[in-house]
C-alpha positions as CSV (number, residue, x, y, z in Angstrom):
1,X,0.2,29.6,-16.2
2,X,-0.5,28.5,-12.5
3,X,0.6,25.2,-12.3
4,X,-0.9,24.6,-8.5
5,X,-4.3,25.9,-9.4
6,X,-4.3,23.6,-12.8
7,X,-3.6,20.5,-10.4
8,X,-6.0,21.2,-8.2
9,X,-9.0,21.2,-11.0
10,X,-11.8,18.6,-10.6
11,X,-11.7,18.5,-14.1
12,X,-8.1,17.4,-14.4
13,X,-8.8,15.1,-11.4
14,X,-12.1,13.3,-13.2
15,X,-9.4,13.5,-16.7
16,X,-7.2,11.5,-14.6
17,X,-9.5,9.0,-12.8
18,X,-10.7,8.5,-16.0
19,X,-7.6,7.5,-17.8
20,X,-7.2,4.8,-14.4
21,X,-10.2,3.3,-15.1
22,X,-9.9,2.7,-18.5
23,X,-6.5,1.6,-18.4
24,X,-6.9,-0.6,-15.6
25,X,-10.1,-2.4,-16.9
26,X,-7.7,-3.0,-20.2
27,X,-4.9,-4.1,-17.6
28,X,-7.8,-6.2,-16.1
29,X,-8.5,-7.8,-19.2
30,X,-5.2,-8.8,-20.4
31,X,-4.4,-10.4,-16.7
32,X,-7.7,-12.3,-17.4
33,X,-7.0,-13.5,-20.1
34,X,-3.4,-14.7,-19.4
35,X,-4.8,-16.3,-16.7
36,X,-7.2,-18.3,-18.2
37,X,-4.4,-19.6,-20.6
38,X,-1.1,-19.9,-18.9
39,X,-2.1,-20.4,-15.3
40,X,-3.4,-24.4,-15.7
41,X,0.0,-25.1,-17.7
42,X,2.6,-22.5,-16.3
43,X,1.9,-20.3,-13.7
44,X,5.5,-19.4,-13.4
45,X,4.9,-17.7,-16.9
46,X,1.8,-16.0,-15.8
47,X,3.3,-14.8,-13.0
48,X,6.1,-13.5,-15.0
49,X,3.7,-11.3,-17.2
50,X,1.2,-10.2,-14.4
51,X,4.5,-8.6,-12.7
52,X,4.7,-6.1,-15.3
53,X,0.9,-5.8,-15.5
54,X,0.2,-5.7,-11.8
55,X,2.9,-2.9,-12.1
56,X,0.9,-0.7,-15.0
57,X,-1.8,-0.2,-12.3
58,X,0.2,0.6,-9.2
59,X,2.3,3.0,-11.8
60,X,-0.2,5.7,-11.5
61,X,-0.6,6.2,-7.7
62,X,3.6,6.2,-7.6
63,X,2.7,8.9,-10.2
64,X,1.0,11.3,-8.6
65,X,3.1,11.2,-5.5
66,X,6.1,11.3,-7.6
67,X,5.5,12.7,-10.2
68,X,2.0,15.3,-9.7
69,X,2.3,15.9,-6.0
70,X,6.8,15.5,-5.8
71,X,6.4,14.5,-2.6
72,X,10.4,13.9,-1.4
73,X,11.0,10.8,0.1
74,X,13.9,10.3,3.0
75,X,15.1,7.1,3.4
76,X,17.2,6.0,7.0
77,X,18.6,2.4,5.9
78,X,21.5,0.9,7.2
79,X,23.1,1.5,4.0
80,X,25.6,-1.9,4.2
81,X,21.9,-3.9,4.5
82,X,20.5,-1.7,1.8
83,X,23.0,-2.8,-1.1
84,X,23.3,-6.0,-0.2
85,X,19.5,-7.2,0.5
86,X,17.0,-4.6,-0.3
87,X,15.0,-5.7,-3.4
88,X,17.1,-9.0,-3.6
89,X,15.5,-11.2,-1.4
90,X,12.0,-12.2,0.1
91,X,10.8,-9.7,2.5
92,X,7.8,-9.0,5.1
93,X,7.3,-5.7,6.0
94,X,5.5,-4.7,9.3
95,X,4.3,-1.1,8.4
96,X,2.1,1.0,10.8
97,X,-0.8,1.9,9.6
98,X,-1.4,5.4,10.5
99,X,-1.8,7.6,7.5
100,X,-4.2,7.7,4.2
101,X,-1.2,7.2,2.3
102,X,1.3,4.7,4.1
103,X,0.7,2.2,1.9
104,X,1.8,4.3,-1.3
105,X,5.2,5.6,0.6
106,X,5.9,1.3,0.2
107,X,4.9,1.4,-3.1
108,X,7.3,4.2,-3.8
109,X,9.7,2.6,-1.9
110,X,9.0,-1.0,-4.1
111,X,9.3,1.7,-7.1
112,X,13.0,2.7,-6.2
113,X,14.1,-0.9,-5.8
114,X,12.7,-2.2,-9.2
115,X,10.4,-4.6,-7.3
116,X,6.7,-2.8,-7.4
117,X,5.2,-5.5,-9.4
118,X,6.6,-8.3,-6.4
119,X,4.7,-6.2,-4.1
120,X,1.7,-7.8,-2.0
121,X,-0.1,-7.0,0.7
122,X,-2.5,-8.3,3.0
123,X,-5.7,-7.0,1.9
124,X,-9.5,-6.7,3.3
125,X,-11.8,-9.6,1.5
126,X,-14.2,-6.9,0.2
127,X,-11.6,-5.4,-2.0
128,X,-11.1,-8.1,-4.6
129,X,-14.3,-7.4,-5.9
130,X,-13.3,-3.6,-7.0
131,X,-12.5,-3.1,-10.9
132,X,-8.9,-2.3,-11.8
133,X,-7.1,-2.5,-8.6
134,X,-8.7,-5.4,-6.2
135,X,-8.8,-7.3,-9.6
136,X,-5.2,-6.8,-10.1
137,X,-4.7,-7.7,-6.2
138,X,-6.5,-11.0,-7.0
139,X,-4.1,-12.0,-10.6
140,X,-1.2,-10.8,-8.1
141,X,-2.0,-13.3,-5.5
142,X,-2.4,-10.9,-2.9
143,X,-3.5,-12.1,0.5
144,X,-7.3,-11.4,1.2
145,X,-9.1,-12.0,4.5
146,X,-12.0,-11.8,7.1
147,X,-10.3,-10.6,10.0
148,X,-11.6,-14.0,11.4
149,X,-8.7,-16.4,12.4
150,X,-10.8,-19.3,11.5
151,X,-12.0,-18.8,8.1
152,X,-8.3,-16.9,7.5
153,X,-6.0,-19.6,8.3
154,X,-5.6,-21.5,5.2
155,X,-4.9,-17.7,3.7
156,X,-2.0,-17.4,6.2
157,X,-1.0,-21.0,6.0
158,X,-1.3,-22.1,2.6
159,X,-1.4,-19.3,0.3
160,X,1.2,-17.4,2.3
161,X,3.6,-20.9,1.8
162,X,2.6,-20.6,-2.2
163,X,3.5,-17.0,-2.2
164,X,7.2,-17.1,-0.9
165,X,7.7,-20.2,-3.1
166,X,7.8,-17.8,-6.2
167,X,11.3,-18.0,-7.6
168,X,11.3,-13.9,-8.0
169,X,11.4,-11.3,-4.5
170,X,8.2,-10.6,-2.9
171,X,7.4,-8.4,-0.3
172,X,4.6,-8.4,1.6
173,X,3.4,-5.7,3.1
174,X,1.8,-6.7,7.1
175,X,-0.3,-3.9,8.7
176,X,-0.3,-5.8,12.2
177,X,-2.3,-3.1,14.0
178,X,-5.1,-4.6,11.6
179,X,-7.1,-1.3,11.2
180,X,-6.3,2.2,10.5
181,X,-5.3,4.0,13.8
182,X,-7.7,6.9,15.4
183,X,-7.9,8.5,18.9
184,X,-11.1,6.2,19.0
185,X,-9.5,2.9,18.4
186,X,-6.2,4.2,20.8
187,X,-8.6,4.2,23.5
188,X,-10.2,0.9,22.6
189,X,-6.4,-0.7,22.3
190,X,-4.9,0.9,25.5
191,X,-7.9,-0.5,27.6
192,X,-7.6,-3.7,25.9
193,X,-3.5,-3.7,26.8
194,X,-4.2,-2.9,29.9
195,X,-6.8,-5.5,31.1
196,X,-3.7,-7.9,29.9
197,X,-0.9,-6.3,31.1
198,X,0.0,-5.6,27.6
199,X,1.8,-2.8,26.6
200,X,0.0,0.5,26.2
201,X,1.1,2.4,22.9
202,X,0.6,6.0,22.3
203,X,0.8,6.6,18.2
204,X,0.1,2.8,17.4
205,X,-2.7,0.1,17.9
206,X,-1.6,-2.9,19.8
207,X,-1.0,-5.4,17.1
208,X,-2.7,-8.8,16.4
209,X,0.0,-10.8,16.5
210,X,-2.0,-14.6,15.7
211,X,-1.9,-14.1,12.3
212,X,2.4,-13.0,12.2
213,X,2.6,-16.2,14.5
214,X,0.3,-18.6,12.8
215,X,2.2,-18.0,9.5
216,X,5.6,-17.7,10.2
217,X,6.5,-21.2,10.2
218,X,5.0,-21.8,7.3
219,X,7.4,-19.3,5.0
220,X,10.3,-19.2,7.6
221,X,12.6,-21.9,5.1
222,X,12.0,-19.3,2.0
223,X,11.8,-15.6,4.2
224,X,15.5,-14.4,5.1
225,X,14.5,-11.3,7.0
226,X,11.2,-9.8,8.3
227,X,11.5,-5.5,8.1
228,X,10.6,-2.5,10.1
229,X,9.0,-0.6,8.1
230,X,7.9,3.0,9.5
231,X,6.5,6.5,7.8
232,X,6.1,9.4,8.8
233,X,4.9,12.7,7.1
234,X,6.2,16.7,7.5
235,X,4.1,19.6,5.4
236,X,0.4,19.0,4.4
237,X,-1.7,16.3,5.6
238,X,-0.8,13.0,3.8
239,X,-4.3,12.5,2.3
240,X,-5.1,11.4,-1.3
241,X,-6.5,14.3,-2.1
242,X,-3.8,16.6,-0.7
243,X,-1.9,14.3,-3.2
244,X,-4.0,15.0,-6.1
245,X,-4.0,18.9,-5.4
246,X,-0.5,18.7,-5.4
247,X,0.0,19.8,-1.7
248,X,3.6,19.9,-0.3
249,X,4.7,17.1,1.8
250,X,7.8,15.0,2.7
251,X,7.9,11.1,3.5
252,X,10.4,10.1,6.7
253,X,10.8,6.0,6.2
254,X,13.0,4.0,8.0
255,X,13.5,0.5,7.3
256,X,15.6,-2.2,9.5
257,X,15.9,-5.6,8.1
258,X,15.6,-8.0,10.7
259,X,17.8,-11.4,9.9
260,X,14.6,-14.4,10.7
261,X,17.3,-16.2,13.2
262,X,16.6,-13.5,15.6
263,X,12.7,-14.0,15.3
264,X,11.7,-16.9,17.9
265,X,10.3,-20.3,16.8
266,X,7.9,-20.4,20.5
267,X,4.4,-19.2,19.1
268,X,4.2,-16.9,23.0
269,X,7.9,-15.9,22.5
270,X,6.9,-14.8,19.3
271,X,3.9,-12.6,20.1
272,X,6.5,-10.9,23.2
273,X,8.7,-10.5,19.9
274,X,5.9,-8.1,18.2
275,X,5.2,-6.2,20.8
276,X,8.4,-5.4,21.7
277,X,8.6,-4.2,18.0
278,X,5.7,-1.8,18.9
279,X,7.2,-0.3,21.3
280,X,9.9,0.4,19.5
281,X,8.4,1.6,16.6
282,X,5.9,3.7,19.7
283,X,9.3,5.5,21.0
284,X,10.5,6.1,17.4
285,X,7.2,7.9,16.3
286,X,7.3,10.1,19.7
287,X,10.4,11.4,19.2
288,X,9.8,12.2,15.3
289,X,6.2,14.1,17.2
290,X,8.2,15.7,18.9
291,X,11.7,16.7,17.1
292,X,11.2,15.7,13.7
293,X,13.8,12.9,14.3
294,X,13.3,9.0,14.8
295,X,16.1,9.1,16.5
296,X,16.8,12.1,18.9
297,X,14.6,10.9,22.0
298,X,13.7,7.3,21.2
299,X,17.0,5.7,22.3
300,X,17.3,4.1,18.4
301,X,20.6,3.9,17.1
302,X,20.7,6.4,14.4
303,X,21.3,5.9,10.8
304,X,21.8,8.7,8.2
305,X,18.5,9.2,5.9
306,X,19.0,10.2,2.0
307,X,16.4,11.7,-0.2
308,X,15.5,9.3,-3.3
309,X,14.9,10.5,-6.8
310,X,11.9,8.8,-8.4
311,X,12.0,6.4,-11.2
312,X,10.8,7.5,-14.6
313,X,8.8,4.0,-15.5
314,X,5.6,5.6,-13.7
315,X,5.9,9.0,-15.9
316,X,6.4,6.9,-19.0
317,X,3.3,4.4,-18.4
318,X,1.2,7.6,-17.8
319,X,2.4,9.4,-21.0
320,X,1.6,6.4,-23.0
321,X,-1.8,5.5,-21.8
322,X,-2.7,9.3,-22.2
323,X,-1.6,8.9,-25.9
324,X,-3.6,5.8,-26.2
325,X,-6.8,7.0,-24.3
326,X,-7.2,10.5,-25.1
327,X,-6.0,11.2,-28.8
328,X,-9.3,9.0,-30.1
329,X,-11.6,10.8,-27.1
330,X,-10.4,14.2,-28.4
331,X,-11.3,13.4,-31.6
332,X,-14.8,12.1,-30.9
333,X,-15.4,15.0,-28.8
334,X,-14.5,17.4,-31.6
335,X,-16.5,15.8,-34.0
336,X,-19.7,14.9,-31.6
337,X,-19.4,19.2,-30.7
338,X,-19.0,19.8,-34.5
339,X,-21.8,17.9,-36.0
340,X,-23.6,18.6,-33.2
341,X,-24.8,15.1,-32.3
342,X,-26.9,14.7,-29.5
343,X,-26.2,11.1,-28.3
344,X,-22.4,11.5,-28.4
345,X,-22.7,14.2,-26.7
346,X,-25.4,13.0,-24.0
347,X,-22.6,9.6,-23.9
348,X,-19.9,12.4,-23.2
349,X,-21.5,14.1,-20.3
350,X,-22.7,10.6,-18.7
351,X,-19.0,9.5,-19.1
352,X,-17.6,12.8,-17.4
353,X,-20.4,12.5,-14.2
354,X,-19.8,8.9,-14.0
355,X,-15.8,9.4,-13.5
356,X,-16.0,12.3,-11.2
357,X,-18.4,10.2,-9.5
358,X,-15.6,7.1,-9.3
359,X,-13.1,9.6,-8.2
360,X,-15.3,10.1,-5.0
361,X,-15.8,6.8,-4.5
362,X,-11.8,6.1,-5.2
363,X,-11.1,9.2,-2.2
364,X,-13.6,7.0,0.2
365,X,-11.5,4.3,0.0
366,X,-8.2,5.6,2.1
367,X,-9.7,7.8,4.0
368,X,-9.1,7.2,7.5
369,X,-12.5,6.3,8.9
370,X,-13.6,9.0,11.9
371,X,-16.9,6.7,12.7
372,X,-17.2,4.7,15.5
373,X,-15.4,1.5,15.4
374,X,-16.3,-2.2,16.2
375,X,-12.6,-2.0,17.1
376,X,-12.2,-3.2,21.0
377,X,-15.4,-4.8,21.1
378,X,-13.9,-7.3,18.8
379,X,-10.8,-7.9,21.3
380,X,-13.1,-7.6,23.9
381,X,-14.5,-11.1,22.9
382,X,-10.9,-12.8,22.1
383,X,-7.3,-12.3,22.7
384,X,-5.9,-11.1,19.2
């Protein structure tokens, strides 16, 4: 049997979006309902619970990058810093935000270190409203805004405080560019950058550093180390889809914890702080461009990467929720084709066009966006 063309079936695809739907809403439900009960008496409880919940959902996209498309993941980590902090501690992770699928090489990452379900994010506003994973985002306490400083800032200052109270490790994830990166928005940045005698970054947006400021001081008591965080991809295109057909590709992270004493307290010293981390993280992506190597040509001190092996909790949530979804839908699909019952069957094809219809949708939402952009205009107007 050919494996490769069986993964790359838009049946097996709808199958599979299918099976995320309906165990998410089910996910969905449960963290509603936990809520509702334990979150006005103990929300340390709830919390608790929605970990492992929160968890179910994010299982399936480490799935099919583990697990489907066995994309290989190389890790360069100080290794002392790796067993001693990584996973153990509160941590906020500056990622670039360059690629379809950064977000999920974190998740994978969260995966490996047993923390997925302390994983949060800042998110765009819009997204809590979508079923199964914005809903989970919103039980999980992830951070959404407007991308307007002034209706943002009790997000970054209050909820961001609450957050890093929690007793168990989160790490939240900081995409500081603020927006995907294209050749458009580069443009858009650089000129930006320039105007302010700013630095001008090649493979990276120049980031909005109010928000990292604003916040900071607010979570610096309970956050023991902010980390560099930065992907890069060999083989296919990292897309979802490539993902889903099971396309070839490898995953280049390296992480650097940075110890929070050596992040200034001075709000402008601060924002000088981020940039500089830009450029770094500017050099590092040129020289992988251009060698393959983060390390080779961008003056970085180089640590030794190792490949990962993936966890087996994401294979064992899928097989179960397969078991619990499709065993009583194969059975009513043999027995509506049997007795030849119209409406069951009518139900069956509206469920099938309906799915492959959410699958498109589900695509849409990381793909990189090749439209024109607001981007520029926006920093035009105001100093981010």
């Amino acid at each position: 049997m050919n494996f490769s063309k069986l993964k790359s079936s838009p049946i097996i695809h709808t199958l599979f979006t299918l099976k995320f739907l309906v165990s998410g809403l089910i996910v969905n439900l449960f963290q509603g309902l936990f809520c509702l009960i334990l979150w006005p008496h103990n929300k340390d409880l709830f919390r608790k619970i929605n970990y492992y919940l929160s968890a179910c959902n994010s299982y399936d996209f480490v799935f099919l990058s583990d697990w489907w498309a066995g994309v290989d993941y190389y890790f360069y980590v100080d290794k002392n810093d790796f067993n001693k902090y990584y996973g153990k501690e509160h941590g906020l992770l500056i990622v670039n935000h360059t690629f379809e699928i950064d977000w999920l090489s974190a998740w994978c990452y969260h995966d490996r270190s047993n923390i997925l379900g302390g994983c949060k994010a800042f998110a765009k506003n819009s997204l809590k409203y979508m079923p199964v994973i914005g809903w989970s985002w919103w039980f999980s306490e992830y951070l959404f805004i407007q991308r307007d400083l002034v209706k943002d800032k009790r997000t970054i200052e209050v909820n961001l405080k609450e957050l890093y109270e929690q007793k168990d490790p989160i790490w939240l994830l900081l995409y500081s560019e603020g927006t995907r990166f294209t050749e458009e928005k580069k443009e858009a940045s650089q000129t930006f950058a320039r105007s302010r005698g700013l630095p001008e970054l090649k493979h990276h947006l120049l980031p909005r550093t109010k928000g990292f400021s604003l916040g900071l001081p607010h979570i610096r008591h309970n956050l023991p180390a902010v980390y560099n965080f930065q992907v890069a991809f060999k083989g296919e295109k990292p897309t979802l889809i490539n993902l889903f057909n099971a396309r070839k590709i490898e995953a280049h992270v390296y992480m650097e914890r940075i110890p929070i004493e050596q992040i200034p307290n001075d709000e402008k010293e601060c924002d000088k702080w981020m940039y500089t981390l830009y450029e770094k993280k500017d050099k590092m992506t040129d020289s992988f461009n251009n060698t393959g190597d983060w390390f080779k040509e961008s003056g970085v001190e180089r640590v030794e990467g190792f490949k990962t092996k993936p966890k087996y909790y994401s294979l064992i949530n899928i097989i179960v929720w397969l078991v619990i979804i499709y065993v009583p839908l194969t059975k009513f699909a043999f027995s509506a084709l049997l007795t030849f019952n119209i409406l069951h069957l009518v139900l069956l094809v509206i469920l099938f066009f309906g799915v492959h219809t959410a699958l498109a949708k589900l695509r849409s939402v990381s793909e990189i966006n090749k439209a024109a952009s607001s981007y520029g205009k926006e920093n035009s107007k105001k100093s981010e």
